[in-house]
mmCIF file of the N, C-alpha and C atoms, coordinates in Angstrom:
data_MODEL
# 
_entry.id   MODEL 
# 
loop_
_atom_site.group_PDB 
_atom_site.id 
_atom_site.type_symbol 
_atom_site.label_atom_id 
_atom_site.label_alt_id 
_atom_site.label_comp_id 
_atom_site.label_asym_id 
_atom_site.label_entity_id 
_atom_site.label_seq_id 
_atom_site.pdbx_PDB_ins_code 
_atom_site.Cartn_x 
_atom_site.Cartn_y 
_atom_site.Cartn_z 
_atom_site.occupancy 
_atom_site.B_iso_or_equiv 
_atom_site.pdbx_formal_charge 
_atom_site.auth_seq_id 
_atom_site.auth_comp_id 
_atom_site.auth_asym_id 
_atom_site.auth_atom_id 
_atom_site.pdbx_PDB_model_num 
ATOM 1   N N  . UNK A 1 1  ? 0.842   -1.182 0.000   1.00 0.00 ? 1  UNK A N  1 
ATOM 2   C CA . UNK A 1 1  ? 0.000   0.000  0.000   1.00 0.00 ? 1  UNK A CA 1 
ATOM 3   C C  . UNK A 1 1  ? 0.891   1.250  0.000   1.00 0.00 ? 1  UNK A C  1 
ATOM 4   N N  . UNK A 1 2  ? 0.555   2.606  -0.973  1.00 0.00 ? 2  UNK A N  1 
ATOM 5   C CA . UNK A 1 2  ? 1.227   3.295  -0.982  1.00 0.00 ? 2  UNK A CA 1 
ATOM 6   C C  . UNK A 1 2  ? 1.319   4.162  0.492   1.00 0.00 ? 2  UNK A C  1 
ATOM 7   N N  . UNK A 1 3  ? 2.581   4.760  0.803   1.00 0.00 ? 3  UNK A N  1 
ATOM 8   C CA . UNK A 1 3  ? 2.088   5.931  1.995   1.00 0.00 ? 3  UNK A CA 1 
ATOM 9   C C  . UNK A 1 3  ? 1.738   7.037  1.487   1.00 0.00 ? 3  UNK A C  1 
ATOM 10  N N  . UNK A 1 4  ? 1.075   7.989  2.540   1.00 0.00 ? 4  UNK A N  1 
ATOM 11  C CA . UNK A 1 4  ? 0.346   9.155  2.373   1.00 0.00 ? 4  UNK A CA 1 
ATOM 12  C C  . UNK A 1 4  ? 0.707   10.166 1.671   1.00 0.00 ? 4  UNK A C  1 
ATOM 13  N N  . UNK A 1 5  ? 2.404   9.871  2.063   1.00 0.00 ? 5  UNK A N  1 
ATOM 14  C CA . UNK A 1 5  ? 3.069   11.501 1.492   1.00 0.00 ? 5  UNK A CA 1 
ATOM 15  C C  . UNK A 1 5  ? 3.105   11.334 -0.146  1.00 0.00 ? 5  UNK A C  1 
ATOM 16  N N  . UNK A 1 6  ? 3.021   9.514  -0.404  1.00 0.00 ? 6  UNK A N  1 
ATOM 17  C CA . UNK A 1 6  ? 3.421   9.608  -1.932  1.00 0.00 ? 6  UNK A CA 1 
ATOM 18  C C  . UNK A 1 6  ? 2.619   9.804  -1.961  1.00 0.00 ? 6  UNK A C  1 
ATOM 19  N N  . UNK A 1 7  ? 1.059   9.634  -1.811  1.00 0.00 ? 7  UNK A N  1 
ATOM 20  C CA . UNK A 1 7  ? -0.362  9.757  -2.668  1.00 0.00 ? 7  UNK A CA 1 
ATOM 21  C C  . UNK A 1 7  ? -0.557  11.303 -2.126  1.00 0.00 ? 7  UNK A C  1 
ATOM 22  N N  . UNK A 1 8  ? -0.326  11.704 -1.622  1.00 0.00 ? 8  UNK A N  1 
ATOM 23  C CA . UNK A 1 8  ? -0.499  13.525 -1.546  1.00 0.00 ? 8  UNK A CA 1 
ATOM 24  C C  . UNK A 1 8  ? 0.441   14.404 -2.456  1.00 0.00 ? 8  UNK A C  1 
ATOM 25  N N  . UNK A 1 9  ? 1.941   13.643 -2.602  1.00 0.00 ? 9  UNK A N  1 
ATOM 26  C CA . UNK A 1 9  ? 2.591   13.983 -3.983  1.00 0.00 ? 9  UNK A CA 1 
ATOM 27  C C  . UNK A 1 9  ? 1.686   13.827 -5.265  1.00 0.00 ? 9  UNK A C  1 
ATOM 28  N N  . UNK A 1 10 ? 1.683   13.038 -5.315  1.00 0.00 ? 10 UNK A N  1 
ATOM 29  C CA . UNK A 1 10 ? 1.233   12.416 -6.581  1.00 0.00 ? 10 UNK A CA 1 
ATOM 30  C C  . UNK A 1 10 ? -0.273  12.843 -6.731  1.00 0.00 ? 10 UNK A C  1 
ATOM 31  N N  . UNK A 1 11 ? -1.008  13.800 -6.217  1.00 0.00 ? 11 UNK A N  1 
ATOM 32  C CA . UNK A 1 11 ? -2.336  14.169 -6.041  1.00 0.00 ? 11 UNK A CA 1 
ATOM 33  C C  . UNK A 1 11 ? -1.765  15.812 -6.692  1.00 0.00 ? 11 UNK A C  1 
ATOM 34  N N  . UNK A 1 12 ? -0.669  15.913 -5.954  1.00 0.00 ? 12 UNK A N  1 
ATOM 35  C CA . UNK A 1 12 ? -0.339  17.565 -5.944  1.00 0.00 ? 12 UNK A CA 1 
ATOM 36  C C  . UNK A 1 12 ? 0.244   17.808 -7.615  1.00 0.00 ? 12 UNK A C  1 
ATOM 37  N N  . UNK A 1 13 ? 0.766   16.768 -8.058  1.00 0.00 ? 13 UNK A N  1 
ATOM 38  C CA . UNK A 1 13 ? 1.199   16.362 -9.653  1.00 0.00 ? 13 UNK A CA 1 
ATOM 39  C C  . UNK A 1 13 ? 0.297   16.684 -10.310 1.00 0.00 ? 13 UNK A C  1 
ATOM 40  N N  . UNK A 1 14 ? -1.044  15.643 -10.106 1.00 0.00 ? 14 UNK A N  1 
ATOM 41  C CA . UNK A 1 14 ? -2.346  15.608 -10.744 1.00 0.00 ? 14 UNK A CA 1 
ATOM 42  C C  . UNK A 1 14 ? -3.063  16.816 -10.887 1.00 0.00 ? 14 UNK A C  1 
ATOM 43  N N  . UNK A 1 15 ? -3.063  17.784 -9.827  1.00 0.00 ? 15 UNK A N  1 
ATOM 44  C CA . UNK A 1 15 ? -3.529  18.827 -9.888  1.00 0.00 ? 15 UNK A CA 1 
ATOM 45  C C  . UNK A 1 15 ? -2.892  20.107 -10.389 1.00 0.00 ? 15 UNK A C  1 
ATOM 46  N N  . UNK A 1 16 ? -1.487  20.044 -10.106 1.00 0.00 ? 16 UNK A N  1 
ATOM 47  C CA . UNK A 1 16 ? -0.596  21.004 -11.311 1.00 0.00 ? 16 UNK A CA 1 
ATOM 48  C C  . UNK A 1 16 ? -0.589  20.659 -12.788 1.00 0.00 ? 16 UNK A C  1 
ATOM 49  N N  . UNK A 1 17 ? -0.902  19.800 -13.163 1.00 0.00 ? 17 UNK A N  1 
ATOM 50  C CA . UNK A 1 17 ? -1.103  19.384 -14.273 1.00 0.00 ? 17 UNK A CA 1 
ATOM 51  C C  . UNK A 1 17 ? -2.239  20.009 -15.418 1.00 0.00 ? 17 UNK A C  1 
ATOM 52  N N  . UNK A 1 18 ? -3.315  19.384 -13.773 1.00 0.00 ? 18 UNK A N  1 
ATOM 53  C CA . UNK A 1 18 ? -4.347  20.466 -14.318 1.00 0.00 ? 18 UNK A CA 1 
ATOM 54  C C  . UNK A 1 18 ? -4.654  21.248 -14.607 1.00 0.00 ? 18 UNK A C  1 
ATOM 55  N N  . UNK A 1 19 ? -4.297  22.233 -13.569 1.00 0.00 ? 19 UNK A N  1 
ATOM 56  C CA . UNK A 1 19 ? -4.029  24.063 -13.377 1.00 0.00 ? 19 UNK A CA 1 
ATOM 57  C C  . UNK A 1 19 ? -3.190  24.758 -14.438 1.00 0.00 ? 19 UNK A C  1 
ATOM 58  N N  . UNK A 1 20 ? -2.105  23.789 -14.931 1.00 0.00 ? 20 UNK A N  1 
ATOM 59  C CA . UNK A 1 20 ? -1.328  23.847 -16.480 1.00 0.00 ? 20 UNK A CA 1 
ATOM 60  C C  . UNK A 1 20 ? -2.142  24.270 -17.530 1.00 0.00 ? 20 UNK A C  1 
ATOM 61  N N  . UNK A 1 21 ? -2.955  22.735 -17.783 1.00 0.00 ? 21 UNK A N  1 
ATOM 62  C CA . UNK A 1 21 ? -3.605  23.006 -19.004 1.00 0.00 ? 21 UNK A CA 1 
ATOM 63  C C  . UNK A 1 21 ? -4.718  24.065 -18.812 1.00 0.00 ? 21 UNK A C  1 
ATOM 64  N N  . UNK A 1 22 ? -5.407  24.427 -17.467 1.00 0.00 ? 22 UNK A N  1 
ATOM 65  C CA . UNK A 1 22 ? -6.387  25.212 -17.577 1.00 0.00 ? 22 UNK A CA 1 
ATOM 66  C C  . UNK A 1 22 ? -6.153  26.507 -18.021 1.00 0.00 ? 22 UNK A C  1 
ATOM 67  N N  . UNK A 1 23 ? -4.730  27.048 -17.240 1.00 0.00 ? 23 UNK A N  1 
ATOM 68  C CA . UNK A 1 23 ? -4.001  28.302 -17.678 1.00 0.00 ? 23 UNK A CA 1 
ATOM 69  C C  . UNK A 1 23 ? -3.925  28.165 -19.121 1.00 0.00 ? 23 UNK A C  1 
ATOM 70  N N  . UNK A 1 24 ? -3.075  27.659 -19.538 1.00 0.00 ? 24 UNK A N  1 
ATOM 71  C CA . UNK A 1 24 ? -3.144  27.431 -21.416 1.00 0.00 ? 24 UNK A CA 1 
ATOM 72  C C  . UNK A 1 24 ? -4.322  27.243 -21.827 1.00 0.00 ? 24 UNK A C  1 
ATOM 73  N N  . UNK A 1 25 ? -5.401  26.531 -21.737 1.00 0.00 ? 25 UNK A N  1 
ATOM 74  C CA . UNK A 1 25 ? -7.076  26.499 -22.211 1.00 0.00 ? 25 UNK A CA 1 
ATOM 75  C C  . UNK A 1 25 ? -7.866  27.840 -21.636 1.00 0.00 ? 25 UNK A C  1 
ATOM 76  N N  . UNK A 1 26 ? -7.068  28.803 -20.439 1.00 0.00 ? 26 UNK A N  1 
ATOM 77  C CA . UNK A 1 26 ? -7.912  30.183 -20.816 1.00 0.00 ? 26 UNK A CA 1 
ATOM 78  C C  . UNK A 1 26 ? -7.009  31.287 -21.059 1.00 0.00 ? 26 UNK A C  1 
ATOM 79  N N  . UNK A 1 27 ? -5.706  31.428 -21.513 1.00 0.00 ? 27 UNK A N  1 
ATOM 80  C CA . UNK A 1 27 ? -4.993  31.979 -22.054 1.00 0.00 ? 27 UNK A CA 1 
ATOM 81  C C  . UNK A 1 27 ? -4.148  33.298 -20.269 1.00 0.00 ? 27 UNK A C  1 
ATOM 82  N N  . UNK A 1 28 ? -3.968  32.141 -19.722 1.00 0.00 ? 28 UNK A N  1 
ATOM 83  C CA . UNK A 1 28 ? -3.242  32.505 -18.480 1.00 0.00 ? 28 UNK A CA 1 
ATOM 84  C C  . UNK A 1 28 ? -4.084  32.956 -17.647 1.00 0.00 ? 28 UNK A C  1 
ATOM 85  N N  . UNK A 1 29 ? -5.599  32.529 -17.545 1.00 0.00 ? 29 UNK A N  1 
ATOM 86  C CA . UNK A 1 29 ? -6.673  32.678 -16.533 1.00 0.00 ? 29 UNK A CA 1 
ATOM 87  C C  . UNK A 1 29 ? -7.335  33.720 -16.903 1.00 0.00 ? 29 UNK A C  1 
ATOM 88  N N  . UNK A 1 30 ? -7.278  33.861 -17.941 1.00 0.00 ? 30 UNK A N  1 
ATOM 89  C CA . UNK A 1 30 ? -8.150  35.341 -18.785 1.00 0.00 ? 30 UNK A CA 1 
ATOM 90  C C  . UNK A 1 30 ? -9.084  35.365 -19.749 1.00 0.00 ? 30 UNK A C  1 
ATOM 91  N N  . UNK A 1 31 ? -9.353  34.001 -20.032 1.00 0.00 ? 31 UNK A N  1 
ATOM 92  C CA . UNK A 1 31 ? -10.681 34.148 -20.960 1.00 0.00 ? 31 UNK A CA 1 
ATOM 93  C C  . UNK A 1 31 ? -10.912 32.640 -20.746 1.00 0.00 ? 31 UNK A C  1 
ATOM 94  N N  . UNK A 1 32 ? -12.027 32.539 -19.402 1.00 0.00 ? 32 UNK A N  1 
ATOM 95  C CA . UNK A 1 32 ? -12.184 33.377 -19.118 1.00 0.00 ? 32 UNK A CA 1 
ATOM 96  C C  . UNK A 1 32 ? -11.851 34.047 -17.766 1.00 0.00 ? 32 UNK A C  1 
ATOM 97  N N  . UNK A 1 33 ? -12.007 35.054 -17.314 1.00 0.00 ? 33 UNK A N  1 
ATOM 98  C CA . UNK A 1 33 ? -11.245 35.714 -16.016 1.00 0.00 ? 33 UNK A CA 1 
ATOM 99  C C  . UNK A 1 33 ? -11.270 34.850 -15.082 1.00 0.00 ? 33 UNK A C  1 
ATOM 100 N N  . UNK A 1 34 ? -10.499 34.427 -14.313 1.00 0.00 ? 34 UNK A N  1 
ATOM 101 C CA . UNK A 1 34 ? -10.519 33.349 -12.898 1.00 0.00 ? 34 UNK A CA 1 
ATOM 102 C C  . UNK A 1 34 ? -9.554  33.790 -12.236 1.00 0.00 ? 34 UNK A C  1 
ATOM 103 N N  . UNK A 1 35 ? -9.732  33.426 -11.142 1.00 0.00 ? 35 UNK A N  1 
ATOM 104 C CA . UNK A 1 35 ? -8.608  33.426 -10.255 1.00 0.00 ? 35 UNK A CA 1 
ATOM 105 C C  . UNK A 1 35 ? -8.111  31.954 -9.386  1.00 0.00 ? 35 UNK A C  1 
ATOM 106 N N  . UNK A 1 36 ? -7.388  31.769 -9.079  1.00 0.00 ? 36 UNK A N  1 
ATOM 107 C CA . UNK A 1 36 ? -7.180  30.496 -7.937  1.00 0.00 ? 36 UNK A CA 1 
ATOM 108 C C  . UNK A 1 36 ? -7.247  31.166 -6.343  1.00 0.00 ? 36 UNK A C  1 
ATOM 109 N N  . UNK A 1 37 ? -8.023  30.218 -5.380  1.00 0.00 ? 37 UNK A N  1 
ATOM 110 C CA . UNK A 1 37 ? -8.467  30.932 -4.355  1.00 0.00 ? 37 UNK A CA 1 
ATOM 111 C C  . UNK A 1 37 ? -8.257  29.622 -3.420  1.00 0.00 ? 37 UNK A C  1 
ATOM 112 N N  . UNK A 1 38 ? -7.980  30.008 -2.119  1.00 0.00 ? 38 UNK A N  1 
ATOM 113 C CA . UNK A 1 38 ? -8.146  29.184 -1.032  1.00 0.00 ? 38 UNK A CA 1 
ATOM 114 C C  . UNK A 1 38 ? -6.680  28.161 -0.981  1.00 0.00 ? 38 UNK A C  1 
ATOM 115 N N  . UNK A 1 39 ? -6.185  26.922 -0.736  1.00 0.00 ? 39 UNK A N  1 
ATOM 116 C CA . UNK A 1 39 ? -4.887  26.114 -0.378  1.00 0.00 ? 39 UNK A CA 1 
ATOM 117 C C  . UNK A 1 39 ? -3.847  26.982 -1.182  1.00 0.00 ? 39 UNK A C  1 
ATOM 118 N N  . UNK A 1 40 ? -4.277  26.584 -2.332  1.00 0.00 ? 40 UNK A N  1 
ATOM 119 C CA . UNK A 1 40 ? -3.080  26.779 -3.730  1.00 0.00 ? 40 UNK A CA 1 
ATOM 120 C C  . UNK A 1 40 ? -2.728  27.778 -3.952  1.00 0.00 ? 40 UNK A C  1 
ATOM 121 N N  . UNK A 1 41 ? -4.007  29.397 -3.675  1.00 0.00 ? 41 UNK A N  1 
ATOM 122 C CA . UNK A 1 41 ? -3.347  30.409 -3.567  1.00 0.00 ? 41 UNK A CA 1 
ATOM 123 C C  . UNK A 1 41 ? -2.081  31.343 -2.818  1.00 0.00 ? 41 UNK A C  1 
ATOM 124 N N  . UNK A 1 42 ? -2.440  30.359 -1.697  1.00 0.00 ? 42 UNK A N  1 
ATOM 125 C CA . UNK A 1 42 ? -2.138  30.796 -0.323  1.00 0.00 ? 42 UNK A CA 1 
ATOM 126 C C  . UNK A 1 42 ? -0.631  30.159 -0.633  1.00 0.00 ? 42 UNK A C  1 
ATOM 127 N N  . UNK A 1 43 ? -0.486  28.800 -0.929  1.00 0.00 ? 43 UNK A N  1 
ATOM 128 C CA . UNK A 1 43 ? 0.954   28.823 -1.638  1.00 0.00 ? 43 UNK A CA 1 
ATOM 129 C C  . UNK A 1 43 ? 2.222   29.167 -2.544  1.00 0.00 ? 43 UNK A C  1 
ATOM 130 N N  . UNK A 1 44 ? 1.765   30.337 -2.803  1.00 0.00 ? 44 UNK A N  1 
ATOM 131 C CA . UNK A 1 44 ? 2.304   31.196 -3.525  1.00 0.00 ? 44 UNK A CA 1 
ATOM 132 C C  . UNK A 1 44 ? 2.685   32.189 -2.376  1.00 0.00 ? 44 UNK A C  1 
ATOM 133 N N  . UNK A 1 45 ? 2.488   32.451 -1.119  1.00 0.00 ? 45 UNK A N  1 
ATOM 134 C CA . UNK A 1 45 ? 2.763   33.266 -0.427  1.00 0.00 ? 45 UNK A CA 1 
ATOM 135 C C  . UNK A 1 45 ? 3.440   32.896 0.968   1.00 0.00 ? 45 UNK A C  1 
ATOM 136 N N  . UNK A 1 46 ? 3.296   31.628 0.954   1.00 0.00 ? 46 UNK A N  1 
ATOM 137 C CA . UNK A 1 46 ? 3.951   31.144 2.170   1.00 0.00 ? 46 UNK A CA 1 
ATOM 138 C C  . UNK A 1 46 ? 5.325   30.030 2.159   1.00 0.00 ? 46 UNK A C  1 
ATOM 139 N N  . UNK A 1 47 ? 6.196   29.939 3.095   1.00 0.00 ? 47 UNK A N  1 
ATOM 140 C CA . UNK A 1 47 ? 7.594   29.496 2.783   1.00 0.00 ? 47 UNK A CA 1 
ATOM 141 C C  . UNK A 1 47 ? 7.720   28.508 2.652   1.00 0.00 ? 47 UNK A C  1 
ATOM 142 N N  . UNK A 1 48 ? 6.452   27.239 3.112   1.00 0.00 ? 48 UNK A N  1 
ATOM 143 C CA . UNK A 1 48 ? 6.783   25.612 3.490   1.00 0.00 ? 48 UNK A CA 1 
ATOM 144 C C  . UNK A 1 48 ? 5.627   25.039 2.397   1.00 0.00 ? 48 UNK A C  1 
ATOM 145 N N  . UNK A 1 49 ? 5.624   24.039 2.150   1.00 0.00 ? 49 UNK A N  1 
ATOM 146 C CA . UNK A 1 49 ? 4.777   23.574 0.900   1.00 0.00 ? 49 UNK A CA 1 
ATOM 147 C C  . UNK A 1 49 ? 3.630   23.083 1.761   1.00 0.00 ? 49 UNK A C  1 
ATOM 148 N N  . UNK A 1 50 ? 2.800   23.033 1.316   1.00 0.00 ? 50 UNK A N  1 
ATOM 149 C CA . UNK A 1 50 ? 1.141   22.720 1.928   1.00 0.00 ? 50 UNK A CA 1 
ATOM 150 C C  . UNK A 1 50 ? 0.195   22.078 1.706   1.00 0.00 ? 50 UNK A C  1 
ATOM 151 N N  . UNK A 1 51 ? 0.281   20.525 1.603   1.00 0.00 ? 51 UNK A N  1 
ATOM 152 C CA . UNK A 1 51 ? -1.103  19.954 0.896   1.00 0.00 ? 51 UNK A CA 1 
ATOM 153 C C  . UNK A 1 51 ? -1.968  20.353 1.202   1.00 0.00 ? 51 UNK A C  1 
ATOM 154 N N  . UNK A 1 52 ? -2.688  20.143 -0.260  1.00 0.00 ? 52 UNK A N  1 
ATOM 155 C CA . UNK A 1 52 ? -4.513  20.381 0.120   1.00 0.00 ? 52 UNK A CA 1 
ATOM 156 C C  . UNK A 1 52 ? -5.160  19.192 -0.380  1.00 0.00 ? 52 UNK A C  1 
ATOM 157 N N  . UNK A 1 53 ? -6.559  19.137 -0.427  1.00 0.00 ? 53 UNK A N  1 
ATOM 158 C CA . UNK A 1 53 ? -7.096  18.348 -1.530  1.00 0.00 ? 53 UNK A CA 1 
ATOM 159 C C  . UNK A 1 53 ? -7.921  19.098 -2.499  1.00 0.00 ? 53 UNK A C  1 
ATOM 160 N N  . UNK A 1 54 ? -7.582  20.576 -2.725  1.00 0.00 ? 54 UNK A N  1 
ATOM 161 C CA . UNK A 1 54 ? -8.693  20.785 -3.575  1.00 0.00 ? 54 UNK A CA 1 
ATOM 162 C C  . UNK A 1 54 ? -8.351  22.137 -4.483  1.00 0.00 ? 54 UNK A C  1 
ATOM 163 N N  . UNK A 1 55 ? -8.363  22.096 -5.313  1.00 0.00 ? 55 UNK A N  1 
ATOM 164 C CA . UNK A 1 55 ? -8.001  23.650 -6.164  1.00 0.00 ? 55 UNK A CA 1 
ATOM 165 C C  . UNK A 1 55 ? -9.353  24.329 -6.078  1.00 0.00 ? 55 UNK A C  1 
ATOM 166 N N  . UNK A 1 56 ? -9.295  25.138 -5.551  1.00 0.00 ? 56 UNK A N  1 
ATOM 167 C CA . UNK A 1 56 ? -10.488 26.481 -5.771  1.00 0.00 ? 56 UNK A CA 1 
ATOM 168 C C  . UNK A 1 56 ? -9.994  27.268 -6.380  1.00 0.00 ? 56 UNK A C  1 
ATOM 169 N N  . UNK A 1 57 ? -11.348 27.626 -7.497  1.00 0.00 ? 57 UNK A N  1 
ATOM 170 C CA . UNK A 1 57 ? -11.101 29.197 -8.804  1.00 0.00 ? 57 UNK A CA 1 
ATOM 171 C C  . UNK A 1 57 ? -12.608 30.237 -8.121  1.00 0.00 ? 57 UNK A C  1 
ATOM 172 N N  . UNK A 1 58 ? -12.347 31.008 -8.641  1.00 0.00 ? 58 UNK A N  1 
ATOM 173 C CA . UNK A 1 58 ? -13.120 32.054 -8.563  1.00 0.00 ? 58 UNK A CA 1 
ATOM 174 C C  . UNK A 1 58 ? -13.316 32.551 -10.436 1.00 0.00 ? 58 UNK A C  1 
ATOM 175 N N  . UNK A 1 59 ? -14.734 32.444 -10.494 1.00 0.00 ? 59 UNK A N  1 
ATOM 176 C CA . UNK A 1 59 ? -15.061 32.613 -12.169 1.00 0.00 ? 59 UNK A CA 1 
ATOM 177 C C  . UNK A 1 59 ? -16.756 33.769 -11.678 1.00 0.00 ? 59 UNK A C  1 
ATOM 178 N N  . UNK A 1 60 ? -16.120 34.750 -12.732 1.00 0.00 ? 60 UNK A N  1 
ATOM 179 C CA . UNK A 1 60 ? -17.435 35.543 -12.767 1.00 0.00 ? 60 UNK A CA 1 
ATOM 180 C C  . UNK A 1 60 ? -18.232 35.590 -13.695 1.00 0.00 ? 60 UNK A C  1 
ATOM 181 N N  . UNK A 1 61 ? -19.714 35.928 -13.336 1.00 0.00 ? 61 UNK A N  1 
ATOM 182 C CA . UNK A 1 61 ? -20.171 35.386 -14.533 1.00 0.00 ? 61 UNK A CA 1 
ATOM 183 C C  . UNK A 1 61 ? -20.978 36.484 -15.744 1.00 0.00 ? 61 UNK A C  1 
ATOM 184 N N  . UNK A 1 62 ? -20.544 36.311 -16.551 1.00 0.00 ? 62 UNK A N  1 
ATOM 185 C CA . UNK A 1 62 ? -20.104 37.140 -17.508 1.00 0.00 ? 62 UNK A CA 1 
ATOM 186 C C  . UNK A 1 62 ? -21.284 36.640 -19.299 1.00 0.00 ? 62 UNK A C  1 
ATOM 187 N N  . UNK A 1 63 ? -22.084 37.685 -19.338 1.00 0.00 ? 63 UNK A N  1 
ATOM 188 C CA . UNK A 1 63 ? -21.938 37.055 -20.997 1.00 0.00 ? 63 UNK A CA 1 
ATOM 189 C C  . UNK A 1 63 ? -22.776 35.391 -20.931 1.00 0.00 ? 63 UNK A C  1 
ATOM 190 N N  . UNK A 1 64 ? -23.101 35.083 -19.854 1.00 0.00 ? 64 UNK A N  1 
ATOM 191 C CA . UNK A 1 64 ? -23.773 33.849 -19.743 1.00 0.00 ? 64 UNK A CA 1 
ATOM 192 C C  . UNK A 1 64 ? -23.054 33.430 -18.363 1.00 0.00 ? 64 UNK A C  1 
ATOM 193 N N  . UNK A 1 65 ? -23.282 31.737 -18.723 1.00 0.00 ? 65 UNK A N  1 
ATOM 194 C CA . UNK A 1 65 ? -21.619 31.117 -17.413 1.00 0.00 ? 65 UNK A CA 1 
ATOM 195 C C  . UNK A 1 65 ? -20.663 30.597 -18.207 1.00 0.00 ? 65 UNK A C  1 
ATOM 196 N N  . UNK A 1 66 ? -19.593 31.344 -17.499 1.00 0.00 ? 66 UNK A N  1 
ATOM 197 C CA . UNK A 1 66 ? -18.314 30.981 -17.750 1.00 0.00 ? 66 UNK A CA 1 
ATOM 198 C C  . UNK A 1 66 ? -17.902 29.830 -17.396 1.00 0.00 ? 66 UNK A C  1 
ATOM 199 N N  . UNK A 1 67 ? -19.098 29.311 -16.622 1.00 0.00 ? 67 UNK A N  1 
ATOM 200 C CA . UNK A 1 67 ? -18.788 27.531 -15.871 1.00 0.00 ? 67 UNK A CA 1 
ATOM 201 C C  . UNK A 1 67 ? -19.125 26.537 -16.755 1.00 0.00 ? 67 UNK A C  1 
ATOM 202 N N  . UNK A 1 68 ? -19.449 26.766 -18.063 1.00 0.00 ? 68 UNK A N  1 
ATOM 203 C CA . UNK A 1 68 ? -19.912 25.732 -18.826 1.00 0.00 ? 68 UNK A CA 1 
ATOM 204 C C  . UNK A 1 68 ? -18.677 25.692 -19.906 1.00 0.00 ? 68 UNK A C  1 
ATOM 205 N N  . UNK A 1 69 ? -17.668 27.044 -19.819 1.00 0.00 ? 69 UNK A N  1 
ATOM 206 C CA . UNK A 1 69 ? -16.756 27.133 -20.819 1.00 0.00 ? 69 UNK A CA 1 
ATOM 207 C C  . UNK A 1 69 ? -15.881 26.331 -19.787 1.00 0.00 ? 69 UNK A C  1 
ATOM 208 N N  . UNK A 1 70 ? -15.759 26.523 -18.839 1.00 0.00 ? 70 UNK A N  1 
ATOM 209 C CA . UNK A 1 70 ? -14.664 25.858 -17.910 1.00 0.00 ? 70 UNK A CA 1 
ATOM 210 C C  . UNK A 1 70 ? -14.761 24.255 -18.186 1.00 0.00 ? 70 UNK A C  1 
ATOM 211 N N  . UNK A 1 71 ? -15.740 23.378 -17.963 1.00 0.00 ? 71 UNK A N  1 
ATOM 212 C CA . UNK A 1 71 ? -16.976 22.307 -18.319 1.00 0.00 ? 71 UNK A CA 1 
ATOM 213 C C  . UNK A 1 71 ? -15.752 21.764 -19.173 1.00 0.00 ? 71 UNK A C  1 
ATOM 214 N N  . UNK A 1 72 ? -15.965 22.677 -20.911 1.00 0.00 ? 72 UNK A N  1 
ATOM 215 C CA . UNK A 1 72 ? -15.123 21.498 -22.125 1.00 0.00 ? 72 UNK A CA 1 
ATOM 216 C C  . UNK A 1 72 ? -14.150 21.735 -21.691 1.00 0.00 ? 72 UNK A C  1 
ATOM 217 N N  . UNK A 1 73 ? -12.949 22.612 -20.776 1.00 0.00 ? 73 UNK A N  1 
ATOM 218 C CA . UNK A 1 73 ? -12.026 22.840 -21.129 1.00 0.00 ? 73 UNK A CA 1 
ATOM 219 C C  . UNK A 1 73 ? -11.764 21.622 -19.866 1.00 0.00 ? 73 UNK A C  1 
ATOM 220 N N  . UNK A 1 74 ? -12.768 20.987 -18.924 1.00 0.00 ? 74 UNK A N  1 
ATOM 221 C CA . UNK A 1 74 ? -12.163 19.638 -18.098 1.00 0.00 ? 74 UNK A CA 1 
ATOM 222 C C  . UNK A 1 74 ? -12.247 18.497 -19.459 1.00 0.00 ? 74 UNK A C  1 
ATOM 223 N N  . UNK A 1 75 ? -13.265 18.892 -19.895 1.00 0.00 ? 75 UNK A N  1 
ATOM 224 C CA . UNK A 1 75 ? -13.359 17.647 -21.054 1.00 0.00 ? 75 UNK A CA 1 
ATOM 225 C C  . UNK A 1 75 ? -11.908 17.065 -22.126 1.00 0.00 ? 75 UNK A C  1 
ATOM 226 N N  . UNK A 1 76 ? -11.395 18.526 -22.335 1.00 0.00 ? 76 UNK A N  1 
ATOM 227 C CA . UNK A 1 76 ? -10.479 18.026 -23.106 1.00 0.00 ? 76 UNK A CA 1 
ATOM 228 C C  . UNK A 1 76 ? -9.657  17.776 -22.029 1.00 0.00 ? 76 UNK A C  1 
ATOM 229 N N  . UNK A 1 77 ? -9.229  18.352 -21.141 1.00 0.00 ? 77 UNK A N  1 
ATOM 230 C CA . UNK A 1 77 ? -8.118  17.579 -20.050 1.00 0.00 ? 77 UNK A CA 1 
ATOM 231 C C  . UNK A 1 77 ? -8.292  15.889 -20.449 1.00 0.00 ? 77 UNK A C  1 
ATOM 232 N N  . UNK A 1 78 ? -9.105  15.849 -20.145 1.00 0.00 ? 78 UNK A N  1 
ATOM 233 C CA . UNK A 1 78 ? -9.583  13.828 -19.657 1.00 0.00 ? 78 UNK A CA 1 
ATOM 234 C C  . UNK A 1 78 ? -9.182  13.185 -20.903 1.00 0.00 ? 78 UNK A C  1 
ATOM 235 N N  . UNK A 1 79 ? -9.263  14.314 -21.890 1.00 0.00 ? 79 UNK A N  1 
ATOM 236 C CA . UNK A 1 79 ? -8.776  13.461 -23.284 1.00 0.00 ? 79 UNK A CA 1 
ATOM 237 C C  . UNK A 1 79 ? -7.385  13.386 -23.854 1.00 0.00 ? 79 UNK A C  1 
ATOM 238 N N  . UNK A 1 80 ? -6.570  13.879 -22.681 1.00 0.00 ? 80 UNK A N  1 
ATOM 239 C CA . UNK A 1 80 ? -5.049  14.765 -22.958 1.00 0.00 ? 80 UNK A CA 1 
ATOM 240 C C  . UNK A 1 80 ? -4.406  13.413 -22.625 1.00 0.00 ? 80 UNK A C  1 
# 
């Protein structure tokens, strides 16, 4: 059985990965506007690394929802 720290690595992989392609699928969090909010942000500001389990964005809604553009852009992830 794996230990914790590898499957919290390997979670933290999975989710930079993600946050990768999402940046590149909205052209560096700008189309459409988002932000990252809550664990992951907060790691950008503090000195020791920090698991979480969860990426939080902040998406406004704009022009319709921007949550349905977000939607294909998991779709194509899954197909990457």
């Amino acid at each position: 059985m794996p230990k914790a720290i590898d499957m919290m690595r390997r979670r933290e992989e999975d989710i930079l990965r993600a946050i990768k392609h999402l940046s590149k699928e909205t052209e560096n969090f700008n189309i459409p506007e988002m932000m990252v909010i809550g664990g992951y942000a907060l790691r950008a500001f503090i000195p020791f690394s920090r698991f979480t389990r969860d990426c939080d964005f902040a998406v406004r809604k704009k022009n319709g929802w921007n949550i349905d553009y977000i939607k294909e852009i998991r779709r194509s992830f899954h197909r990457t």
